[in-house]
N, C-alpha and C positions, 0 to 999 in steps of 0.2 A: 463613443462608449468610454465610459470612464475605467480605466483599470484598476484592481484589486490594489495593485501595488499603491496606487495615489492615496488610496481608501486607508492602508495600514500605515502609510506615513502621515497621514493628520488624526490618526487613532486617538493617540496621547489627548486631543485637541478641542475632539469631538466628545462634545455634550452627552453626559450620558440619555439614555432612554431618547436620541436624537434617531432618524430614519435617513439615509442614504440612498439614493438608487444608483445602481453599479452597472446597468445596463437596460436597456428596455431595445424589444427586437420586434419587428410588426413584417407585416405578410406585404405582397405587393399591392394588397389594399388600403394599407394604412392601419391594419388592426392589431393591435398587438398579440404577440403568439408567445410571447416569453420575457418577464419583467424580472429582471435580478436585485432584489433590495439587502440593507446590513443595518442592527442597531447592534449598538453597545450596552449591554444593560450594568448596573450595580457591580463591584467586584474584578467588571473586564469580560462576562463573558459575553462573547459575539452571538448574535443570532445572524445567522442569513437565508434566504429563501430565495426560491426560483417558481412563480405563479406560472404552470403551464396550462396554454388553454388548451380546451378539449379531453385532459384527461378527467379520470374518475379514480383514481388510486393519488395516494402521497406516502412519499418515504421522508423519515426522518431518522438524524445520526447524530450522536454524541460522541464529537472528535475531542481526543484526551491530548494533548501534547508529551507522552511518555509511551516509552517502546522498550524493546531489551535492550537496547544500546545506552540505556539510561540507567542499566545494574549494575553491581557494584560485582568480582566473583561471588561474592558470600549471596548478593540477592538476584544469584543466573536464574532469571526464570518466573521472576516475581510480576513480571506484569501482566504475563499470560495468567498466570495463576490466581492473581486478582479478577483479570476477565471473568474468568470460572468463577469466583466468590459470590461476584457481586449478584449474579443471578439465585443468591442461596437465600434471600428474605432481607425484608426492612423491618423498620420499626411500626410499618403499615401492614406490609403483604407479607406471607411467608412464600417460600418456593413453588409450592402448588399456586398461591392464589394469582405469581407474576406469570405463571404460565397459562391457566386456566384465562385471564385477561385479554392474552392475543388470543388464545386460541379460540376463544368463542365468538369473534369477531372477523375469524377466519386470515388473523394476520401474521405475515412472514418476521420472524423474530429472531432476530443473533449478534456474532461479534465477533469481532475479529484482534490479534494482535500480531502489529510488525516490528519492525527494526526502530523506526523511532514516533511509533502511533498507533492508539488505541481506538477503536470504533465499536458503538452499541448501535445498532438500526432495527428500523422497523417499520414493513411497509405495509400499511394498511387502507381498506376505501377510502376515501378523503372525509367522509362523517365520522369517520374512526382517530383522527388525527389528535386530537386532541387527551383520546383516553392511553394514545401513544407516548404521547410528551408527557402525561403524567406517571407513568409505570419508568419510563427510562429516568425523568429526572428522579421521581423515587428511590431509584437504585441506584445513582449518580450519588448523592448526597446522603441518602439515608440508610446504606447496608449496613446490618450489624456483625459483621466478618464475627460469627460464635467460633468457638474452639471446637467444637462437633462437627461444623460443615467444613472446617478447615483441614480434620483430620479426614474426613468420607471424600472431600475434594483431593485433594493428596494420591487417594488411590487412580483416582479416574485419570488426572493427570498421569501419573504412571504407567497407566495403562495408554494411553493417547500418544506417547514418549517410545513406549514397545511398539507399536501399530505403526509409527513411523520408522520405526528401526527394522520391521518390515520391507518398510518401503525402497527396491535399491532409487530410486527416482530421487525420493526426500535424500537418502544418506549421500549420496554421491554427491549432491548439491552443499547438504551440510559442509560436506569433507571440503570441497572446493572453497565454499566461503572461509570454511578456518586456516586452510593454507593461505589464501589470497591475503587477510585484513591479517594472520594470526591470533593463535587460539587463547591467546589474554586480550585479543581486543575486544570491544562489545560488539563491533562490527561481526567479529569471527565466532563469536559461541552462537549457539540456537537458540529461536526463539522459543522454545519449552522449557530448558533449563533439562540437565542430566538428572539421571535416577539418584543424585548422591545432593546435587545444588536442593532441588524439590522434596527430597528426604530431609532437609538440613533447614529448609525455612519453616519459623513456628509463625502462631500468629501475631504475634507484639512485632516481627519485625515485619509483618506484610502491615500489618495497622500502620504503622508509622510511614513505609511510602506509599501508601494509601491517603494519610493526611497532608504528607510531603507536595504529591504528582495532581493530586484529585482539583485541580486550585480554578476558579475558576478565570483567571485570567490567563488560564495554559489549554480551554474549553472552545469547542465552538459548536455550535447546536443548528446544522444546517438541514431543510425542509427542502424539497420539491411537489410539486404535482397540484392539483387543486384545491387553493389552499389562499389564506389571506394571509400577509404579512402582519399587521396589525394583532389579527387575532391570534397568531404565532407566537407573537412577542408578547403578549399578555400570558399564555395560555403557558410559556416558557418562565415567564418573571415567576408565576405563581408554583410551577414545579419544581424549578430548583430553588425555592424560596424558601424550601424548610429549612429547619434548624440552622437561621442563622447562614445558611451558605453563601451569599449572594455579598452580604456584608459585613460576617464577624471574621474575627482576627486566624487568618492563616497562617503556617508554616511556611519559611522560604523556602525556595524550591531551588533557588541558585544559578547558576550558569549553567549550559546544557554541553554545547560542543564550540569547537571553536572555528576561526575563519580557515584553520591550516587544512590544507588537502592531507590526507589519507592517503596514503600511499600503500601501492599493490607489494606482499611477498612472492617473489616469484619461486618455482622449483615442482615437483611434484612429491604425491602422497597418495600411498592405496590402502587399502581394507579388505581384508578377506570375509567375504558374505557366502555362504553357501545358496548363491542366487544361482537361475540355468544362464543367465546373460551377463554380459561386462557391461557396467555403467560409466560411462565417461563424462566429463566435462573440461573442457581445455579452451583455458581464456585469459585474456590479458585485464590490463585496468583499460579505463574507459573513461565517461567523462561525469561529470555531478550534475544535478537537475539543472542547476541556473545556466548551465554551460548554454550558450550560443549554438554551438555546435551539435548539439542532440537532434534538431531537425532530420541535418545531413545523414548523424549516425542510423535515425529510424530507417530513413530509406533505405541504405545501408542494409540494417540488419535486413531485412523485411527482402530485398533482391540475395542475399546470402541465404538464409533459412529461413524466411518467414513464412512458406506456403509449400505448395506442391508445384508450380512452378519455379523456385527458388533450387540457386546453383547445388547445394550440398544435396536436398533432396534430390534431383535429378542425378548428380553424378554419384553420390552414393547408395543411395535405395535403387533408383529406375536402370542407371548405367550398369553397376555392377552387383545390386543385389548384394548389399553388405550388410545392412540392417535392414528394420524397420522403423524404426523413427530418431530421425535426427531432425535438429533444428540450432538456429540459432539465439539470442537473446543478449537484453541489456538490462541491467540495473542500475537506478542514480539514488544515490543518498543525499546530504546537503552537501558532504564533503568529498563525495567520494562517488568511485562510479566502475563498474565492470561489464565486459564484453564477454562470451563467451557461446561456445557450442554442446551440442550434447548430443549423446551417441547409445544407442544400446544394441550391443551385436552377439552374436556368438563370441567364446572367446577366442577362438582358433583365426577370425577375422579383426581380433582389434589391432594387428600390428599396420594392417594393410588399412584398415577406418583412421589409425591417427596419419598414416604416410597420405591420406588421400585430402585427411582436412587442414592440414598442413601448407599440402600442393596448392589445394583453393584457395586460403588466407593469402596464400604467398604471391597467387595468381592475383589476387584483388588489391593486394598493397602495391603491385607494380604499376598494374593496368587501369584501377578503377571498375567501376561496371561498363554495360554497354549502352546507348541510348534505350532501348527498347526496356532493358531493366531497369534505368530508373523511370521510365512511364509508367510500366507495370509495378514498381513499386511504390509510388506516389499516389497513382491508383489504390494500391491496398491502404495503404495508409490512412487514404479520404475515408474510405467506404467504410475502415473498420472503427473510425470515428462518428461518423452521423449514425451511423448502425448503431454503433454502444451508448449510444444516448437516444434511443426512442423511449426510455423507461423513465417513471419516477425517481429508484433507484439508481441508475448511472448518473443521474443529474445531479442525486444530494451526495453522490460520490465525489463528481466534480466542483461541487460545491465546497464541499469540505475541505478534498486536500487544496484548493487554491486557495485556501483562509487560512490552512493552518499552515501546511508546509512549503506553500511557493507563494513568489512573493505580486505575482497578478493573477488575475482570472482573464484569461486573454477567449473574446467572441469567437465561436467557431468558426467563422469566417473566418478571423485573421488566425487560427491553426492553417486553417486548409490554405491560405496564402503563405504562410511562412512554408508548409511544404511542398506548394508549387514552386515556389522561388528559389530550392534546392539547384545547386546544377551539378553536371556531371563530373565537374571541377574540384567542386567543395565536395563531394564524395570521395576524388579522387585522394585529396591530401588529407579527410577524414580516417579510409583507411590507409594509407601510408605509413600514417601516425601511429594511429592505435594496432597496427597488425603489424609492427615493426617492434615493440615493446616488447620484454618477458613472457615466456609463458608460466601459464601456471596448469597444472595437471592432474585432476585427480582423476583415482580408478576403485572400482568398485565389483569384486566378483569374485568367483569362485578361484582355488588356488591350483 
């Protein structure tokens, strides 16, 4: 198999409207079960696909290369709030008619925005595919961001911003991230943007990182399920082919982030929520996506909190009955990367929830796990991998982010061999490492 990574270092090189195949996967008969293809079209942007046989649905997604961590303070919040825009009418469809479009074709329609990427998808029958890629590239290239949807948008946002602040789950998470990166980092603010950032952008300055981010060499338009690559890439040339996009003259769009690691603030920070439960999160830094070491940490996490046979669950839920749900987790950025747990208790039990998850980290950075937990956690791992990709859907997810944000698309094979290959070793100086670092601590509840 050829990896993604080979595929974007002869990018530059590679002819446009040229076809690639990036993997091709066949059954123990010889037939093929999964063919991964990439062109280049006009502009830079990538198309790529993944032909599965047997299915009867196709999802397709339009990866933006911009996220919040790409705002400026003055534009916290602007990329989510674009997401929202662009669904508001083109110069073709108005809002009723981009909705009415899936809908009567009975297909799954949304999008999402993270920390440094934007996603439109859309999963429709596989004869529906085509009137897919024409409604997303529509609204890719052709929204008219009016001053009226900008102001009706504004509210819903607002509201979307309260409902999380609702949330003690969301906020405590929040709080932790802006303690961890710092609350002038991109890393540290939210991905909504505050009632004050979101009340404070008009539309000239969404317009402008709208023409800035929207580029199509920062794009990538990836397809799964039954589905032709060929007629993908046609079907793609012609939708985002309006007004010029493909080939007229862009805005630079600049440098994005740099090679330097990110570094964790350590200390704690609380909020008083008139919630009935204390929200916890208490975590150190961790490692970045390209890290080596991420295999190790999943098992890791995954024998720590990852299930209901995992240590924190057992010894704090089952042993002592101190909450109800804790778990563990990790996050990788390109730069940057965090560890962490989370807890939601009474409050009268959080002195004895942090003295207990403390005890555990501290027991794990000594000891490492035991052989039986990393079986059982290499186990999870497999299964929660081939499981999440029986779908169209999971597929053009992995499709995508290995185009945009990492730099291979590595065969699921060689996942599941990279985390067989794990040993109880490299677990063991995995947490050593990382549970021996700063903590950082937020709290979230009632006073």
């Amino acid at each position: 198999m050829e990896s993604m990574e080979k595929a974007q270092k002869t990018q530059k090189g590679q002819k446009v409207g040229t076809t690639r195949t990036v993997s091709t996967v066949r059954d123990a008969g010889g037939v093929v079960t999964s063919r991964v293809r990439r062109t280049v079209l006009p502009g830079g942007l990538r198309v790529v696909t993944e032909e599965m046989a047997g299915a009867r649905s196709a999802t397709v997604g339009v990866w933006v290369d911009v996220g919040s961590r790409d705002e400026t303070p003055s534009l916290h919040g602007a990329s989510h709030f674009l997401e929202h825009l662009l669904f508001k009418g083109t110069y073709e469809r108005s809002a009723l008619d981009i909705s009415v479009a899936l809908d009567e074709i009975g297909g799954e329609f949304n999008a999402f925005t993270a920390k440094e990427y934007t996603c439109f998808h859309a999963r429709v029958l596989d004869e529906d595919l085509p009137l897919a890629i024409d409604v997303l590239g529509d609204m890719i290239t052709s929204s008219v961001l009016a001053a009226d949807d900008v102001e009706a948008e504004r509210e819903v946002i607002l509201d979307e911003i309260a409902m999380h602040d609702d949330d003690p789950d969301d906020v405590v998470h929040n709080l932790f991230a802006e303690r961890a990166w710092g609350a002038n980092s991109p890393l540290g603010r939210s991905i909504a943007g505050t009632e004050a950032s979101i009340t404070g952008l008009d539309r000239a300055r969404i317009l402008r990182f709208y023409r800035r981010h929207y580029r199509p060499e920062r794009m990538v338009v990836a397809a799964a399920g039954n589905l032709d690559h060929a007629q993908v890439v046609r079907q793609v040339r012609k939708a985002f082919g309006r007004r010029d996009f493909l080939t007229g003259d862009q805005v630079p769009a600049g440098p994005r982030h740099t090679n330097r690691r990110v570094r964790v603030r350590s200390g704690q920070v609380s909020a008083t929520r008139p919630f009935e439960q204390v929200n916890v999160v208490l975590g150190m830094q961790g490692y970045a996506r390209d890290d080596d070491r991420r295999f190790a940490l999943g098992v890791l996490n995954t024998a720590l909190g990852g299930g209901t046979s995992s240590r924190l669950f057992q010894e704090i839920r089952e042993r002592r009955g101190l909450a109800y749900s804790v778990y563990s987790f990790t996050s990788q950025h390109v730069d940057a990367g965090l560890v962490g747990v989370a807890v939601g208790c009474l409050p009268a039990k959080l002195d004895e929830v942090l003295a207990t998850v403390r005890l555990e980290l501290s027991r794990v950075a000594a000891h490492g796990i035991t052989e039986e937990e990393l079986v059982r956690g290499k186990g999870q791992l497999r299964g929660g991998l081939v499981l999440g990709l029986e779908d169209s859907a999971s597929r053009m997810i992995r499709l995508g982010k290995a185009e945009l944000v990492h730099d291979e698309l590595l065969e699921i094979d060689e996942v599941i061999a990279r985390i067989d290959a794990v040993t109880l070793e490299e677990v063991r100086e995995v947490a050593a490492e990382v549970f021996s670092r700063p903590e950082v601590l937020a709290i979230v509840g009632p006073t």
